[in-house]
C-alpha positions in Angstrom: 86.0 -39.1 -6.4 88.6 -36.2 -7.7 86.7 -33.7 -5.9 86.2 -35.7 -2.8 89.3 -35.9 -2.6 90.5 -32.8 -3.5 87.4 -30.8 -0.9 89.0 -33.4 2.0 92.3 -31.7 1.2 91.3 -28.1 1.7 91.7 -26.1 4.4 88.4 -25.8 6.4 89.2 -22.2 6.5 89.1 -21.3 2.9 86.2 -23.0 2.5 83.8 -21.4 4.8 85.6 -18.6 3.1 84.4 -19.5 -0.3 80.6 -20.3 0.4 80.6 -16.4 2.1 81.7 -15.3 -1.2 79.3 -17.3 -3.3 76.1 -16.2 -1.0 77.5 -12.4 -0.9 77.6 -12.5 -4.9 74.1 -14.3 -5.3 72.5 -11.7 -3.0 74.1 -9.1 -4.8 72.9 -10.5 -8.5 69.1 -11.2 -7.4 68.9 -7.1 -5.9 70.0 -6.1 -9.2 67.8 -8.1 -11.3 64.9 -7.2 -8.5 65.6 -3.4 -9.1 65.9 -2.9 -12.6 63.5 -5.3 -13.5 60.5 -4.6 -12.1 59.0 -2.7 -14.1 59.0 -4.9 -16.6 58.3 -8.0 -14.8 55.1 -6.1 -13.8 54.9 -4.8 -17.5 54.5 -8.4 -18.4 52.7 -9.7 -15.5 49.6 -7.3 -16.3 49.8 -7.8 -20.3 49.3 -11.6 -19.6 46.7 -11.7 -17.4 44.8 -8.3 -19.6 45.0 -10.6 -22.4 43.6 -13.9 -20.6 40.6 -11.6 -18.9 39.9 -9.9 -22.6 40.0 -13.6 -23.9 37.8 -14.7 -20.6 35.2 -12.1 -21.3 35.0 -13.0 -24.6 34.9 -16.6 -24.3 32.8 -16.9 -21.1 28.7 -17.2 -21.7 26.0 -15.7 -19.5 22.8 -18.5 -18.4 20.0 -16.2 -18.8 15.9 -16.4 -18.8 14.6 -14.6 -21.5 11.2 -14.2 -22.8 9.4 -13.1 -26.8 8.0 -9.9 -27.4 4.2 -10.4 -27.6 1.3 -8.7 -29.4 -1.9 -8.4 -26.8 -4.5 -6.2 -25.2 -3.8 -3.9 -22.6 -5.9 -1.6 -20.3 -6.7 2.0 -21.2 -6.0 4.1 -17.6 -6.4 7.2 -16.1 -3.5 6.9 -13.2 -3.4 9.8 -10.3 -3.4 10.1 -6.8 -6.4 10.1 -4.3 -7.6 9.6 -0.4 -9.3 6.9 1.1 -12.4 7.7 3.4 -14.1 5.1 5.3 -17.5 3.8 4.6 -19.4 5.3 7.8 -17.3 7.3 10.6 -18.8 8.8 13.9 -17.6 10.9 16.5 -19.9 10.0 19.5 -20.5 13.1 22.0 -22.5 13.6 24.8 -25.6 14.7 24.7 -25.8 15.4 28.1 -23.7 17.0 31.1 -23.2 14.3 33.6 -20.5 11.6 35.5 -19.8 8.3 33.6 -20.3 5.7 35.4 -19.4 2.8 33.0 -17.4 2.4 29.8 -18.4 -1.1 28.3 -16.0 -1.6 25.5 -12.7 -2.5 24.2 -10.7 0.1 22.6 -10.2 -1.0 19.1 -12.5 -3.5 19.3 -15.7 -4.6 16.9 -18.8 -3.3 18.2 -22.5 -4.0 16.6 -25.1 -1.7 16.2 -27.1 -1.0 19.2 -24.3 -2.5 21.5 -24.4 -0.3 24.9 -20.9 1.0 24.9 -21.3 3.5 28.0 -23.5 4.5 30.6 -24.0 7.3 32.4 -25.3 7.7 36.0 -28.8 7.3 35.4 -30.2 7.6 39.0 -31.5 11.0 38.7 -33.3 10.0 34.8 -34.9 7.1 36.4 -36.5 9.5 39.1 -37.6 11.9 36.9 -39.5 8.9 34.7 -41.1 7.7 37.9 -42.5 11.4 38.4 -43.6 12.0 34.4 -44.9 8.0 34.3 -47.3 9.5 37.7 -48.1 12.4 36.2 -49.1 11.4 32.6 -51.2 7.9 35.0 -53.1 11.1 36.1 -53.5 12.9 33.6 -54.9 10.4 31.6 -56.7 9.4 34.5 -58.7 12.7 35.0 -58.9 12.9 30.9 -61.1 10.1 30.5 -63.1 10.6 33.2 -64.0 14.2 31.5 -64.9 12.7 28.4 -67.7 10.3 29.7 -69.3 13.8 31.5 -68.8 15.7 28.3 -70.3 12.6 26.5 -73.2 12.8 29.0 -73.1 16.3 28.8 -72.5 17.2 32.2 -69.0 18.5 31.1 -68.4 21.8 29.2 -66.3 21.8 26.0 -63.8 23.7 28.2 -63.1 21.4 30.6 -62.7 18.6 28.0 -60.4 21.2 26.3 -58.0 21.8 29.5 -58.3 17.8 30.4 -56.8 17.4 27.2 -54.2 20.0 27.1 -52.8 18.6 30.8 -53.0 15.2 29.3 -50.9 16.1 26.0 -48.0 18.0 28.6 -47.9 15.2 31.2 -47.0 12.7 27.9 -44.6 15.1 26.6 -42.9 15.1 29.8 -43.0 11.5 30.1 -41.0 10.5 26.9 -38.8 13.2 26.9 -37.6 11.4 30.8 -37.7 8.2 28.7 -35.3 10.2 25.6 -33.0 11.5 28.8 -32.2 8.4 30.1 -31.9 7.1 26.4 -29.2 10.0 26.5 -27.6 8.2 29.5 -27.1 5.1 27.9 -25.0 5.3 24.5 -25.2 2.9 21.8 -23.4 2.1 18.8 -25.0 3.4 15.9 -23.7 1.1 13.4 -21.1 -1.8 12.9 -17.9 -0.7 13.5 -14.2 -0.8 15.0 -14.1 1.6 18.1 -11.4 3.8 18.7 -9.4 5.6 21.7 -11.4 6.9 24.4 -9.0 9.6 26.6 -12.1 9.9 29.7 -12.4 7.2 31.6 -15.1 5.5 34.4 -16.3 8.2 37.1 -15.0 11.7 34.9 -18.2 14.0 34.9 -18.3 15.9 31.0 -20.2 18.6 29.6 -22.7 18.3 27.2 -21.2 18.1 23.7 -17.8 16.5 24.9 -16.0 14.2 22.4 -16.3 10.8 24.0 -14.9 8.1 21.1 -15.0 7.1 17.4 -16.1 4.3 16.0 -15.4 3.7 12.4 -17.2 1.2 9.5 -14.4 0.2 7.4 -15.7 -3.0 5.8 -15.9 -0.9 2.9 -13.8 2.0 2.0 -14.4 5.3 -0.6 -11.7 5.9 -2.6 -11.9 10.1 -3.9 -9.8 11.1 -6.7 -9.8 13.4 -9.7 -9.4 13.3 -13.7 -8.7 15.6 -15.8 -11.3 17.2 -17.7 -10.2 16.1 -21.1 -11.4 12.4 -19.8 -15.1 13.6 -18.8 -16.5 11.8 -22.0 -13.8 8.8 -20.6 -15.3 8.1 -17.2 -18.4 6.3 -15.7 -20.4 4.7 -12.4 -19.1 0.9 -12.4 -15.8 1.4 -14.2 -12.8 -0.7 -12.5 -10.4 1.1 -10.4 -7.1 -0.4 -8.6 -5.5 1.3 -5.5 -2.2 1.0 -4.2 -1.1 2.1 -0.6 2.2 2.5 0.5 1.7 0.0 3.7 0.9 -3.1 1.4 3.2 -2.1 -1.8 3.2 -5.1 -3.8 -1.1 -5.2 -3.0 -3.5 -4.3 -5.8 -6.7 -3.5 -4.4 -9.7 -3.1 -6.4 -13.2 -2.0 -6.6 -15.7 0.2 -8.6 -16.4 4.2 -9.5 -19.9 5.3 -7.5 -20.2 8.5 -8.1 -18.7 11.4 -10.3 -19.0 15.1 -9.4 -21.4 16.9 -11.8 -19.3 20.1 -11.8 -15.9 20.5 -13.7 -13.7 22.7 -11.1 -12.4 25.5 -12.4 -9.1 26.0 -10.2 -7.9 22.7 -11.5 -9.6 21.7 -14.7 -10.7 18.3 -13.3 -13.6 16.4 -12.3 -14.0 14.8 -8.6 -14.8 10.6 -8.9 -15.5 8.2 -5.9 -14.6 5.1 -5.8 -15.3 2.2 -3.3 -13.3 -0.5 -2.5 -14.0 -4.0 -0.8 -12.1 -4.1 2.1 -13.5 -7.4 4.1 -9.8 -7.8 6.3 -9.7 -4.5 7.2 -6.2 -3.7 5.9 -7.1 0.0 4.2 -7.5 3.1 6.6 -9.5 6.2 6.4 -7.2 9.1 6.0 -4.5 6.7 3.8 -3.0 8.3 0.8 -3.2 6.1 -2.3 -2.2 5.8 -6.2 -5.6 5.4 -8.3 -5.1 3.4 -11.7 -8.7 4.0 -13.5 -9.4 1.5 -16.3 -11.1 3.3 -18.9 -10.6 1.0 -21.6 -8.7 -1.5 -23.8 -6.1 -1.1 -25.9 -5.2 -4.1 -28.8 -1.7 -5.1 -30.8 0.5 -3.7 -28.0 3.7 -4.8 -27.4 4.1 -6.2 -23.9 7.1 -8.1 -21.5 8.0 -9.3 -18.1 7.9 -6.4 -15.7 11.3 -7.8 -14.5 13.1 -7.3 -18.1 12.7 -4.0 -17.8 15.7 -2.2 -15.3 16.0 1.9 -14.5 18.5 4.3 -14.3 17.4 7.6 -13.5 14.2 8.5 -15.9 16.0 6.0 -18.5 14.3 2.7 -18.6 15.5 0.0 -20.8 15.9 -4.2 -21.7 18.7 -6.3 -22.7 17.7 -7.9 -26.2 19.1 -11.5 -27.3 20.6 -11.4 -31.1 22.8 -13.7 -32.5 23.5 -15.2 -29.0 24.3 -12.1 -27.7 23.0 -9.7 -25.7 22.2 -5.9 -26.7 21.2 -2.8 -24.0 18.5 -1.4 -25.7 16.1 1.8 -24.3 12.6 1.7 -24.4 9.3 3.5 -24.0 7.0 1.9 -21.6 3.2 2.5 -20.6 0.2 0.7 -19.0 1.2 -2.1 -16.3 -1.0 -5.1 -15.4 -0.6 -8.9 -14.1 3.1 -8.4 -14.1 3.2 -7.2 -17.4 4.4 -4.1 -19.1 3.3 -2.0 -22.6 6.5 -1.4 -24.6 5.4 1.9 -26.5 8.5 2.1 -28.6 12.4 0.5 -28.6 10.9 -2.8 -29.5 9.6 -5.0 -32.2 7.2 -8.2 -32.1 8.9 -11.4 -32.4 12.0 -10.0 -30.4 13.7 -11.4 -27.5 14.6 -9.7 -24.2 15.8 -10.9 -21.1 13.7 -11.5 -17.7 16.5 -13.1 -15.2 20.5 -12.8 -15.4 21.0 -8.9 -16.4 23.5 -8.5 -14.1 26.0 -10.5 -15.3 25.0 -8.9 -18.9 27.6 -6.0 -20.5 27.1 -5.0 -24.9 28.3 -8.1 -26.7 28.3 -11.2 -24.2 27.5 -14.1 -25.3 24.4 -15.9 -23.8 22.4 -19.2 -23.1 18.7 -19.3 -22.7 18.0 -21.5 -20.0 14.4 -21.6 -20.6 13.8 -21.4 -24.3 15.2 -23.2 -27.4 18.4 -21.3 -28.9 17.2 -18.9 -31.2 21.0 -19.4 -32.7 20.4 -22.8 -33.8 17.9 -21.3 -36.5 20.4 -18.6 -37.7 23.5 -21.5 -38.1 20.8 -23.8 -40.0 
């Protein structure tokens, strides 16, 4: 009530006054403080929060999928490079000069063997048949009538002779008008896929002109070579997978047909066909591909998740599980099959790597295995 009283007394000047000189000195006191300690406000600032990341770090534990290091067989392969070739390919040409008159297919289409895919004007074929058909009618006409006289004697052997000799040309006529207008009409000469035709209806073409392709690709060949150190390693019927770079994550698989039976000397390999199943029509001839030739099997090897194993550069390696924590560790890897990998060296039986979570991983954090019992649990027993 003192100061009340006393603050009622004052003179409204000197206060406003006062409270000026109060906020001047505060202002004052906090740039000070604001200057020279920064440094180590920020000093301490980074020190705390270090210390609470350090003790994060080491606190915090990964989930992870992990897997065991198994013993089983593997394939023995022979992996290179090779070039698929389809089962049958044709380049139809004409055999004779003349104007189309009809093209009877879809490009890119199926066709079946014997389908009539174009025709050619065929008016002046059909005349010339009419004109061999006549002539051969007579021919053979005049033929037999000689060989009743020369069976009755009343016709020399020379006249039989020359009746036969007309009668052999006027049939050799006729079917080659017949095999002309054959030529007019062109048929597929298998099953096939047709290709892209550049001449169309009513262009006349010269003998020999490239008309269209048609292609049998229900099967394809797949050609690659081995080394000649694996002649004694390769035979007809062994399995061989392809890869193509249009269907990446497709194996596709088939059979060795045929092997060269000469070593060549440029390389120091041996040539090997292959064919390949191809009922949807998803391999091309002319398509580069990576061959994996199973030659064999291989037993006790070491194998893991394709997806515990991570790259950088040529460096492969896994993360391992000990103790609850996980370890970078390199490795050696060789044959891959059914998702699986060969661990040739880095690894031992029995140990435990990890298939899902590596990118949370760094040396030394702790980890839980979502999908497997604790291996700790053992250890603290």
């Amino acid at each position: 009530m003192r100061f009340v009283q006393l603050l009622k007394t004052m003179n409204a000047n000197w206060l406003i006054q006062a409270i000026l000189i109060l906020i001047i000195c505060f202002l004052s006191l906090w740039f000070v403080s604001l200057r020279l300690g920064k440094p180590v406000v920020r000093s301490i600032c980074v020190s705390a929060m270090s210390t609470e990341r350090s003790i994060d770090r080491e606190q915090r534990v990964r989930v992870i999928e992990a897997q065991t290091v198994n013993l089983g067989i593997v394939s023995k392969r022979i992996n290179t490079v090779g070039h698929l070739r389809a089962n049958a390919m044709v380049m139809i040409k004409s055999e004779l000069s003349g104007r189309i008159a009809e093209v009877l297919f879809t490009e890119g289409s199926l066709v079946k063997k014997g389908d009539l895919i174009i025709r050619f004007e065929d008016a002046e074929y059909n005349a010339a048949i009419q004109v061999a058909e006549g002539e051969f009618e007579h021919a053979k006409s005049n033929f037999e009538r000689i060989s009743k006289l020369y069976e009755q004697k009343t016709a020399s052997k020379k006249q039989f002779d020359e009746e036969s000799a007309r009668l052999k040309i006027a049939e050799g006529k006729y079917l080659q008008a017949k095999a002309n207008l054959e030529k007019a009409n062109i048929r597929a000469p298998f099953d096939g896929t047709i290709g892209i035709m550049n001449i169309s209806s009513g262009a006349f073409v010269q003998a020999g002109t490239e008309l269209v392709s048609i292609v049998d690709n229900k099967s394809v060949k797949v050609t690659f070579k081995v080394p000649e150190k694996n002649i004694h390693d390769v035979g007809p019927g062994q399995v061989v997978e392809i890869k193509v770079s249009a269907f990446k994550e497709q194996v596709f698989s088939g059979i060795v047909e045929a092997i060269d039976a000469k070593v060549e000397q440029e390389s120091h390999s041996m040539q090997v066909k292959g064919v390949i199943p191809n009922p949807d029509n998803l391999l091309r001839d002319g398509l580069f591909a990576n061959v994996s030739l199973i030659i064999g099997e291989k037993g006790n090897s070491m194998t893991v998740d394709e997806a515990s194993v991570d790259r950088i550069g040529e460096i492969e390696y896994v993360w391992v599980v000990e103790r609850g924590r996980a370890e970078k560790r390199r490795v050696l890897t060789g044959s891959r099959e059914n998702g699986q990998i060969e661990i040739i060296a880095g690894l031992q039986p029995g140990q435990i790597v990890v298939t899902s979570g590596q990118i949370k991983l760094s040396d030394g954090a702790k980890v839980k295995i979502s999908n497997m019992p604790d291996p700790s649990a053992k250890i603290m027993l």
